[in-house]
C-alpha positions as a LaTeX table, in Angstrom:
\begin{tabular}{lrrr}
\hline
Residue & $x$ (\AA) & $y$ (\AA) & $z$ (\AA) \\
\hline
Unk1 & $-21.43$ & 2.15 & 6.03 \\
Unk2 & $-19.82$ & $-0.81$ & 8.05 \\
Unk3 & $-16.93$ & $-1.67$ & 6.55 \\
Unk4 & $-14.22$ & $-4.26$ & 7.26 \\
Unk5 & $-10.15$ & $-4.05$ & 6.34 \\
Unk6 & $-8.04$ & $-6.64$ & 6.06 \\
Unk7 & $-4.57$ & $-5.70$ & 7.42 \\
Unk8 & $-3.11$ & $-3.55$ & 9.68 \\
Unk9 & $-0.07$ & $-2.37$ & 7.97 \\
Unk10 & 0.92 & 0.88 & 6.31 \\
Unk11 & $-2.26$ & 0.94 & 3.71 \\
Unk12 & $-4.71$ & $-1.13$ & 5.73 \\
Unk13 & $-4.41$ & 0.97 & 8.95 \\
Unk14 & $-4.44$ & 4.72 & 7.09 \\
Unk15 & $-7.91$ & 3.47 & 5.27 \\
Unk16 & $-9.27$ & 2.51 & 8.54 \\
Unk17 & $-8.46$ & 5.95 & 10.02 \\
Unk18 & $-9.42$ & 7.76 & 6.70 \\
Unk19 & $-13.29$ & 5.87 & 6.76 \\
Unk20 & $-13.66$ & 6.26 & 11.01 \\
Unk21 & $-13.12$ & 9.67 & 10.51 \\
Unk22 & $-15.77$ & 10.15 & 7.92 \\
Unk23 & $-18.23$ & 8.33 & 10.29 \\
Unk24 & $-18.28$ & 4.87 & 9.08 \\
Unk25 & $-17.90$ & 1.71 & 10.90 \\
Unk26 & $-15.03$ & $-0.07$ & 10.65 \\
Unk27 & $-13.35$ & $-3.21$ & 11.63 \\
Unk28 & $-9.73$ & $-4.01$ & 11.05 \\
Unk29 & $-8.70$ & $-7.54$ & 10.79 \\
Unk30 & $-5.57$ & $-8.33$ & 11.36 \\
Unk31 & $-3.39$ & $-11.23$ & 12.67 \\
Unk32 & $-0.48$ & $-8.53$ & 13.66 \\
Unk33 & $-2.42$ & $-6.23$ & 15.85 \\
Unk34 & $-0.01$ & $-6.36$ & 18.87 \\
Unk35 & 1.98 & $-2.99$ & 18.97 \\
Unk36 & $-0.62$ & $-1.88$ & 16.08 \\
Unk37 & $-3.90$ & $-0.69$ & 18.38 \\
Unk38 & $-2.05$ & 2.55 & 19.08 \\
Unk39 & $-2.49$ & 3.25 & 15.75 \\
Unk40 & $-6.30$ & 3.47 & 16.12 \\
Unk41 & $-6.31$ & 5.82 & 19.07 \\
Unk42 & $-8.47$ & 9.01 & 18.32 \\
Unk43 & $-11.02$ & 6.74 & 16.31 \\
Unk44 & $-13.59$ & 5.22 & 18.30 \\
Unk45 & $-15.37$ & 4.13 & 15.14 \\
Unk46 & $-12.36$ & 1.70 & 14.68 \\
Unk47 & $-12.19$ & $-1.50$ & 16.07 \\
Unk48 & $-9.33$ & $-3.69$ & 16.17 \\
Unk49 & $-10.52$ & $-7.29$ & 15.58 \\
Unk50 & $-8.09$ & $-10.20$ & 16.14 \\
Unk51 & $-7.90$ & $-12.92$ & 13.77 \\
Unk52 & $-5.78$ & $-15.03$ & 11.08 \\
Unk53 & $-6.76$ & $-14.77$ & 7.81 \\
Unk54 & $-4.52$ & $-17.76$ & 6.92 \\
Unk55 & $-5.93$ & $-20.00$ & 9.59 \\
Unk56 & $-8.89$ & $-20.10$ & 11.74 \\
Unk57 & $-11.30$ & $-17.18$ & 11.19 \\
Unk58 & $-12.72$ & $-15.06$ & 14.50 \\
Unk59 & $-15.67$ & $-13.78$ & 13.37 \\
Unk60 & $-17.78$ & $-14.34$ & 16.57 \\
Unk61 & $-19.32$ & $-10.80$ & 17.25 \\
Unk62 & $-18.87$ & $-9.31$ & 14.42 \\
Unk63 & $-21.73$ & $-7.41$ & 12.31 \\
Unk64 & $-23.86$ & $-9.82$ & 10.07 \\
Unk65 & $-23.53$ & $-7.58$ & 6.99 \\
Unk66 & $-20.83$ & $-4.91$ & 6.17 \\
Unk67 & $-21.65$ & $-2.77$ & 2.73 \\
Unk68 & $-17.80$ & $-2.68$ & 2.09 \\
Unk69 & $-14.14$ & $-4.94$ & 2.34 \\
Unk70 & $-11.06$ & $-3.23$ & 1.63 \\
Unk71 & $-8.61$ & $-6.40$ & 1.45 \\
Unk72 & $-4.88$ & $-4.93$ & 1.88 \\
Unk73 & $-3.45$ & $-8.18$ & 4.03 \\
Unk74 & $-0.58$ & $-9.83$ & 2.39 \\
Unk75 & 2.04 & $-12.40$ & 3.26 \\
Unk76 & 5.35 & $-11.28$ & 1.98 \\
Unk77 & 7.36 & $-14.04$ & 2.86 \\
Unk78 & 6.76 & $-16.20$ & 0.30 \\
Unk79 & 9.92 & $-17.84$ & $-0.85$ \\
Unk80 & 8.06 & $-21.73$ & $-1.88$ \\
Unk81 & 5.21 & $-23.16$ & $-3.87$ \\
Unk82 & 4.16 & $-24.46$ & $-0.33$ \\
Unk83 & 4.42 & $-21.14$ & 1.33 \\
Unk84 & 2.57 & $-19.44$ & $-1.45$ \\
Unk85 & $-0.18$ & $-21.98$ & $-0.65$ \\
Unk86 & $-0.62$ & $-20.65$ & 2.69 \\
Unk87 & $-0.64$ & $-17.03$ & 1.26 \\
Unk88 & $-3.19$ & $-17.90$ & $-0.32$ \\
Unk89 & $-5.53$ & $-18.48$ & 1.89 \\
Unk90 & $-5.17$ & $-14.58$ & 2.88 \\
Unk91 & $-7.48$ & $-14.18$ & $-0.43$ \\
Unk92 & $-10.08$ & $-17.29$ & 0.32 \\
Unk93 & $-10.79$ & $-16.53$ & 3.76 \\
Unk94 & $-11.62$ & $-12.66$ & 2.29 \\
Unk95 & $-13.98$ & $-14.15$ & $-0.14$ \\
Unk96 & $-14.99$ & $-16.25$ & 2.43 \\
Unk97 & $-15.98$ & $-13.36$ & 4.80 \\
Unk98 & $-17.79$ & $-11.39$ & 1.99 \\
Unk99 & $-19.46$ & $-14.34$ & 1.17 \\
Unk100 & $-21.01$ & $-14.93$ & 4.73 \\
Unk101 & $-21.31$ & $-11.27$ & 5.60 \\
Unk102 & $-23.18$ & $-10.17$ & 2.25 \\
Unk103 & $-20.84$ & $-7.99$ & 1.62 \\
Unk104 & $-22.01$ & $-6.77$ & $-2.32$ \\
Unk105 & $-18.55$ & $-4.80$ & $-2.63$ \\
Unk106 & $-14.83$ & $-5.06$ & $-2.08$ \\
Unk107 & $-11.47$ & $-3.17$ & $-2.97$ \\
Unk108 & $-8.45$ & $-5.14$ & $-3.23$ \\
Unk109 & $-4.84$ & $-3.80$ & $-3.65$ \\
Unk110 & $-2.71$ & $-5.26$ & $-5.41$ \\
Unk111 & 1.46 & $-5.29$ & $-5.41$ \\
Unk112 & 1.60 & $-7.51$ & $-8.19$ \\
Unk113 & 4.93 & $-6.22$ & $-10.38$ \\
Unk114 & 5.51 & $-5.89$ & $-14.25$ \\
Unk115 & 7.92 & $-7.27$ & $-16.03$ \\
Unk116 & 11.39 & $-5.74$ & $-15.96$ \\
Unk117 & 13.90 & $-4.18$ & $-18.41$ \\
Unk118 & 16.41 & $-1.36$ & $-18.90$ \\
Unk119 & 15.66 & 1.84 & $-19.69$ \\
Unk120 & 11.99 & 4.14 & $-19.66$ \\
Unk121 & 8.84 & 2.33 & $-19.59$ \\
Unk122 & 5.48 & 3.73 & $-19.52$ \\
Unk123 & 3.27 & 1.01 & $-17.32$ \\
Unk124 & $-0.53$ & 0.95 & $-18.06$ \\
Unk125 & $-2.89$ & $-1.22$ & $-16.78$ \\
Unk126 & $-2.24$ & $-4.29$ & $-20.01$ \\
Unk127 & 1.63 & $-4.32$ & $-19.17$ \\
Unk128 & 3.16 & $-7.95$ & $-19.06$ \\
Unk129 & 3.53 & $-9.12$ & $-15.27$ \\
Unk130 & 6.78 & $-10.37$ & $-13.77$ \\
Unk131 & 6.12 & $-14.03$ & $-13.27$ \\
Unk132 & 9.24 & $-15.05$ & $-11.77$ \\
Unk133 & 8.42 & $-15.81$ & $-7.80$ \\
Unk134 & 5.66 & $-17.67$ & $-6.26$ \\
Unk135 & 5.31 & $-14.25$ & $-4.70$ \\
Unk136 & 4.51 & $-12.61$ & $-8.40$ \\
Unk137 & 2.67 & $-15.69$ & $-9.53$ \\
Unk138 & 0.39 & $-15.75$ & $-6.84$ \\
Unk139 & $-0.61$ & $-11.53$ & $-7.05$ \\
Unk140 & $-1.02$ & $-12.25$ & $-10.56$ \\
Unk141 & $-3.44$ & $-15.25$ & $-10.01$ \\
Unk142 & $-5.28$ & $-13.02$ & $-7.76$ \\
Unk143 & $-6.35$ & $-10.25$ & $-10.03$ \\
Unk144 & $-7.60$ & $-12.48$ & $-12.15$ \\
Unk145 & $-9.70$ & $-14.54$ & $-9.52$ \\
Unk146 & $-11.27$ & $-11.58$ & $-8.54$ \\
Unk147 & $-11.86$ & $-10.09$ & $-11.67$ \\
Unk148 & $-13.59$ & $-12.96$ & $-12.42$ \\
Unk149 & $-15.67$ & $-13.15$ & $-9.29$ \\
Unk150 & $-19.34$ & $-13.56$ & $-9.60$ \\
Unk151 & $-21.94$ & $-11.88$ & $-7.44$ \\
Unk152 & $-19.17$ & $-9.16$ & $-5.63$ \\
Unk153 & $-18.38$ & $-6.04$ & $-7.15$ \\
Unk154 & $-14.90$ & $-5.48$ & $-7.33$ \\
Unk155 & $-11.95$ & $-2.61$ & $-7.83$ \\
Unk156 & $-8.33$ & $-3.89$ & $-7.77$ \\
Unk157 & $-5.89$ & $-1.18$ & $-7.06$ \\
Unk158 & $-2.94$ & $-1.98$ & $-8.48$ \\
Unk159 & $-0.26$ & $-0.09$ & $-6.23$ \\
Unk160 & 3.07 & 1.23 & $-6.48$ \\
Unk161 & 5.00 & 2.00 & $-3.66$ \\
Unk162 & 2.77 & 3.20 & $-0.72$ \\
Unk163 & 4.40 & 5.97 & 1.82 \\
Unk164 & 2.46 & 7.36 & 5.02 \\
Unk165 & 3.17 & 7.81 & 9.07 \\
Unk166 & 2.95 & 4.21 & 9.62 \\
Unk167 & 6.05 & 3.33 & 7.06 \\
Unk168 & 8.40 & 0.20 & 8.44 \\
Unk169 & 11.65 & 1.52 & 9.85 \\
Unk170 & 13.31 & $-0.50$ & 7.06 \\
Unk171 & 12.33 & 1.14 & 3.95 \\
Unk172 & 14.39 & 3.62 & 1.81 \\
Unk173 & 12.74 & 6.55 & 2.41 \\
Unk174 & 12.05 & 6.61 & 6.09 \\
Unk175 & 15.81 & 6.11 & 6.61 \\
Unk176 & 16.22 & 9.16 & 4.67 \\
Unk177 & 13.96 & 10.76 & 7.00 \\
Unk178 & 15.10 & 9.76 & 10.25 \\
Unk179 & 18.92 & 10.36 & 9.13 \\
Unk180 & 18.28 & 13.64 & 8.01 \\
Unk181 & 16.51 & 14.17 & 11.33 \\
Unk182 & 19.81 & 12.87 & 13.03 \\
Unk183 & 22.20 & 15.19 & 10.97 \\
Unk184 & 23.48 & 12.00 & 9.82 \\
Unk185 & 24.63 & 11.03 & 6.23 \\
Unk186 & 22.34 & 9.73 & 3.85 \\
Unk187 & 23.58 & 6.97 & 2.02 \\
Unk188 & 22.45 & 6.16 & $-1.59$ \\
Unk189 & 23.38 & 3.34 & $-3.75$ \\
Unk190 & 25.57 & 2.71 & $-6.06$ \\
Unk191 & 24.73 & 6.40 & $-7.32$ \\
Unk192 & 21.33 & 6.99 & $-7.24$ \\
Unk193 & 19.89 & 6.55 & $-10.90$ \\
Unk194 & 17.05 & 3.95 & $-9.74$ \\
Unk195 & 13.88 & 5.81 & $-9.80$ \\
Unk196 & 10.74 & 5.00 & $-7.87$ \\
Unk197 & 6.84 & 6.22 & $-8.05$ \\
Unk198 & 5.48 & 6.78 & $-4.61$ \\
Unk199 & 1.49 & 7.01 & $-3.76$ \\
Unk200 & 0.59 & 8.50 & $-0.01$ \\
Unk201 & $-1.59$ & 6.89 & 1.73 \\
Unk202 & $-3.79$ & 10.02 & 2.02 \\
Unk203 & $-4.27$ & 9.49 & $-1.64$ \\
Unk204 & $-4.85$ & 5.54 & $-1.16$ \\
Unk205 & $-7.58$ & 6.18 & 1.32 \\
Unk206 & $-9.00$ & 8.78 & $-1.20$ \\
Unk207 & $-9.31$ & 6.99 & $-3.96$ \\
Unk208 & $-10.69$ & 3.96 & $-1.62$ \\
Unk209 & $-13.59$ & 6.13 & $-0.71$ \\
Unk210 & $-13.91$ & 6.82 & $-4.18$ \\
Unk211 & $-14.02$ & 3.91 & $-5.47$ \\
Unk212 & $-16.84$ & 2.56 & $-3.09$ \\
Unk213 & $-18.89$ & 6.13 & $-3.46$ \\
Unk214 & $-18.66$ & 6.14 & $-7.33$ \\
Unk215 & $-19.09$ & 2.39 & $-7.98$ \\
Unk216 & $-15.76$ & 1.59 & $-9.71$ \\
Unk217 & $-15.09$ & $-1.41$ & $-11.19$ \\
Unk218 & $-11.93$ & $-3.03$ & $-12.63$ \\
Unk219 & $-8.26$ & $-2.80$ & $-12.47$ \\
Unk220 & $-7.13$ & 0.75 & $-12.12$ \\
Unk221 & $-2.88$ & 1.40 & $-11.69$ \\
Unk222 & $-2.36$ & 4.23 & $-8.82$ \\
Unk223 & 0.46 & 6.02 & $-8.72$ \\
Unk224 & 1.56 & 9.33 & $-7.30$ \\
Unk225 & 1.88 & 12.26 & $-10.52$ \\
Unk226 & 5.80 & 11.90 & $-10.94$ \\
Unk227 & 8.50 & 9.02 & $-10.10$ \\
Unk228 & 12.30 & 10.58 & $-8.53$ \\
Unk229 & 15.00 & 8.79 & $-8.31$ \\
Unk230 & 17.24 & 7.91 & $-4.99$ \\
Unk231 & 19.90 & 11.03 & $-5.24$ \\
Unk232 & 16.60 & 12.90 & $-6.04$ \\
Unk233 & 14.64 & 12.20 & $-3.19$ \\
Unk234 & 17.70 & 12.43 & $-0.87$ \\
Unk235 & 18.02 & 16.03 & $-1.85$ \\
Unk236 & 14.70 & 16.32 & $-1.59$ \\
Unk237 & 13.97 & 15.06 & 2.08 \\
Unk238 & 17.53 & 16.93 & 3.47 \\
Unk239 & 15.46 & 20.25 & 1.48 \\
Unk240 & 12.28 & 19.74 & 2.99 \\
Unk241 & 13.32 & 18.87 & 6.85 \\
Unk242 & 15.97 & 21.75 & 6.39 \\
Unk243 & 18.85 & 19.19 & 7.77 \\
Unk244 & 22.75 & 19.97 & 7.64 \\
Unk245 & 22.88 & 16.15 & 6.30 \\
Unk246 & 25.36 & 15.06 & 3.43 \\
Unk247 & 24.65 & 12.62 & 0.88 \\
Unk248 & 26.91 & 9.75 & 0.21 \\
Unk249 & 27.02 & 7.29 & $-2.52$ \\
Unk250 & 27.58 & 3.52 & $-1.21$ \\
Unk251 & 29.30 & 0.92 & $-2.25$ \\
Unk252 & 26.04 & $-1.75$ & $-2.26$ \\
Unk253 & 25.02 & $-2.61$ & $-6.07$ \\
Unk254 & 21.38 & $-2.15$ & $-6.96$ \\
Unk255 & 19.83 & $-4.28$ & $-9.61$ \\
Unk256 & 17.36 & $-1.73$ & $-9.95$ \\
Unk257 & 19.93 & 0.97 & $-10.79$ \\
Unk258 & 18.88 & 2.33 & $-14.42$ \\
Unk259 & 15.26 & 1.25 & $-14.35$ \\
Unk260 & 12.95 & 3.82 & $-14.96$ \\
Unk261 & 9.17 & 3.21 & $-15.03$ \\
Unk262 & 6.71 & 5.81 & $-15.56$ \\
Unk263 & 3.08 & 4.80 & $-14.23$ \\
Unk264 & 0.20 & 5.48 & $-16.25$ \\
Unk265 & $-2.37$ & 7.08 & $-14.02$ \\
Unk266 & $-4.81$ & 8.07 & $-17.54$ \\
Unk267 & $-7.42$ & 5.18 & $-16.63$ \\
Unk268 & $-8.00$ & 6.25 & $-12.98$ \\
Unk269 & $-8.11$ & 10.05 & $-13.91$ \\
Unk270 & $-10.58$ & 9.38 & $-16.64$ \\
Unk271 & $-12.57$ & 7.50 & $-13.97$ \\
Unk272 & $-12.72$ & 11.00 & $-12.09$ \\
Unk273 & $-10.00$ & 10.54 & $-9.36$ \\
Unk274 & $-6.43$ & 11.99 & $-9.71$ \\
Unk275 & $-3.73$ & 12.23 & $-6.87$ \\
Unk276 & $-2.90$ & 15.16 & $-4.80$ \\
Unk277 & $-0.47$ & 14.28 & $-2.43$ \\
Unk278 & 2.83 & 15.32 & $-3.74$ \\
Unk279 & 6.32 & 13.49 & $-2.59$ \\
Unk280 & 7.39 & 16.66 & $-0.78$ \\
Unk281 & 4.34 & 16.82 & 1.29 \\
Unk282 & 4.62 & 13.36 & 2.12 \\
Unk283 & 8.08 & 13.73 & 3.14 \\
Unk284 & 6.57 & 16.85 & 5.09 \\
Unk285 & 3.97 & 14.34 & 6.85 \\
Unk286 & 6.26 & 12.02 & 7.19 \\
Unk287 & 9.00 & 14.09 & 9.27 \\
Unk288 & 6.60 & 15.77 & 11.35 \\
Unk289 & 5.02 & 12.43 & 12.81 \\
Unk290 & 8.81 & 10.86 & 13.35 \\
Unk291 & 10.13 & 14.31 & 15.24 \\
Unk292 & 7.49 & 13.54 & 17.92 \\
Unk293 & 9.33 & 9.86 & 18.25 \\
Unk294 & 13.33 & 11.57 & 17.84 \\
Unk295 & 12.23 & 14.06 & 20.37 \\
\hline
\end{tabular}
């Protein structure tokens, strides 16, 4: 197949690598490719292909058909109605593309975010949305565009929170990771109640390719097997990378603190896909890809 990604980020990049190395074709679009091309080293059936998906398109030299998009570009900094606007475009350019490349199929992930309360909640695929940012409004908007689409073929993945090799320095549990790494003490606020689901990438890729091979259709929630809360995973990670670390509660209040959402996973695994990547093996993944960097 030739297939085009949109994004170069944590998801975008590990479904490029996980369709090159089956033998497919594959393009990665992406405005934010400087620093990222290493990335794609190894894969000569990857190609790296500069352009802005909120802007001015580059599509000079590209293939004239591709049997497959996998749209995982997003704009995250989207505080105003003006700058969800521009976001926006992310999503009409993609159409745009599949529209002059007769592309018949495309897989788009989706971060849009249910509505929050206290307490245990199971989330399936018909839970109420948060609607409270331009951010959330525009995801939402999204899904339903294309849903709705006529003529495409289309699987929305709705996601919760992705972890691979190519996770941002910033995020929870690479900083668990690298500290633990360090011998350094893992700080967890205010005391470690909020509890997360995590999906590998590994799984993301999977479930891409199976998605495309099986002819899926529809909005689908995917979600590792189990969510763990901070103090959890922080015992966890200092377990699995065999550190002397100590964990320390901190002083910063979390809002999330108390939530607790349990993904429903029943529609997907119905469809014939389940996960098998579990958190300690992505931790595992993880901390052998950063020791090469701490080194």
């Amino acid at each position: 197949m030739k297939v085009f990604v949109t994004g170069a980020g944590l998801v975008g990049s590990q479904v490029a690598r996980h369709f090159g190395r089956l033998g497919h074709e594959v393009w990665v679009l992406s405005r934010f490719l400087s620093g990222r091309k290493p990335l794609f080293e190894g894969f000569p059936r990857v190609t790296p292909w500069a352009t802005d998906l909120r802007g001015q398109l580059n599509l000079g030299g590209l293939p004239s058909h591709f049997d497959l998009c996998v749209a995982t570009a997003a704009d995250l900094a989207v505080g105003s109605e003006a700058e969800a606007a521009g976001a926006q475009k992310i999503l009409e350019n993609t159409l745009l593309i599949c529209e002059l490349k007769n592309v018949p199929k495309l897989i788009y992930f989706s971060s849009a975010s249910v509505a929050k309360g206290f307490g245990r909640h199971l989330v399936s695929e018909q839970a109420d949305l948060d609607l409270s940012t331009h951010y959330k409004k525009m995801k939402a908007q999204d899904e339903l565009v294309l849903l709705g689409s006529a003529g495409l073929t289309v699987t929305v993945f709705r996601l919760t929170a992705p972890i691979g090799i190519d996770l941002p320095p910033d995020r929870f549990l690479r900083r668990l990771i690298e500290s633990s790494l360090r011998g350094q003490t893992l700080l967890v606020y205010p005391d470690g109640t909020r509890r997360q689901n995590y999906v590998d990438t590994r799984d993301i890729a999977r479930a891409t390719q199976f998605a495309a091979e099986a002819g899926l259709t529809g909005l689908y929630n995917l979600s590792g097997n189990r969510t763990i809360s901070n103090l959890e995973l922080a015992n966890m990670v200092v377990e699995t990378v065999k550190s002397t670390s100590y964990i320390q509660f901190g002083e910063f209040q979390d809002v999330e603190s108390g939530r607790n959402f349990e993904v429903s996973n029943v529609k997907l695994r119905r469809a014939g896909f389940d996960c098998v990547f579990s958190i300690k093996r992505s931790i595992d993944w993880i901390a052998k890809n950063l020791r090469a960097t701490l080194d």
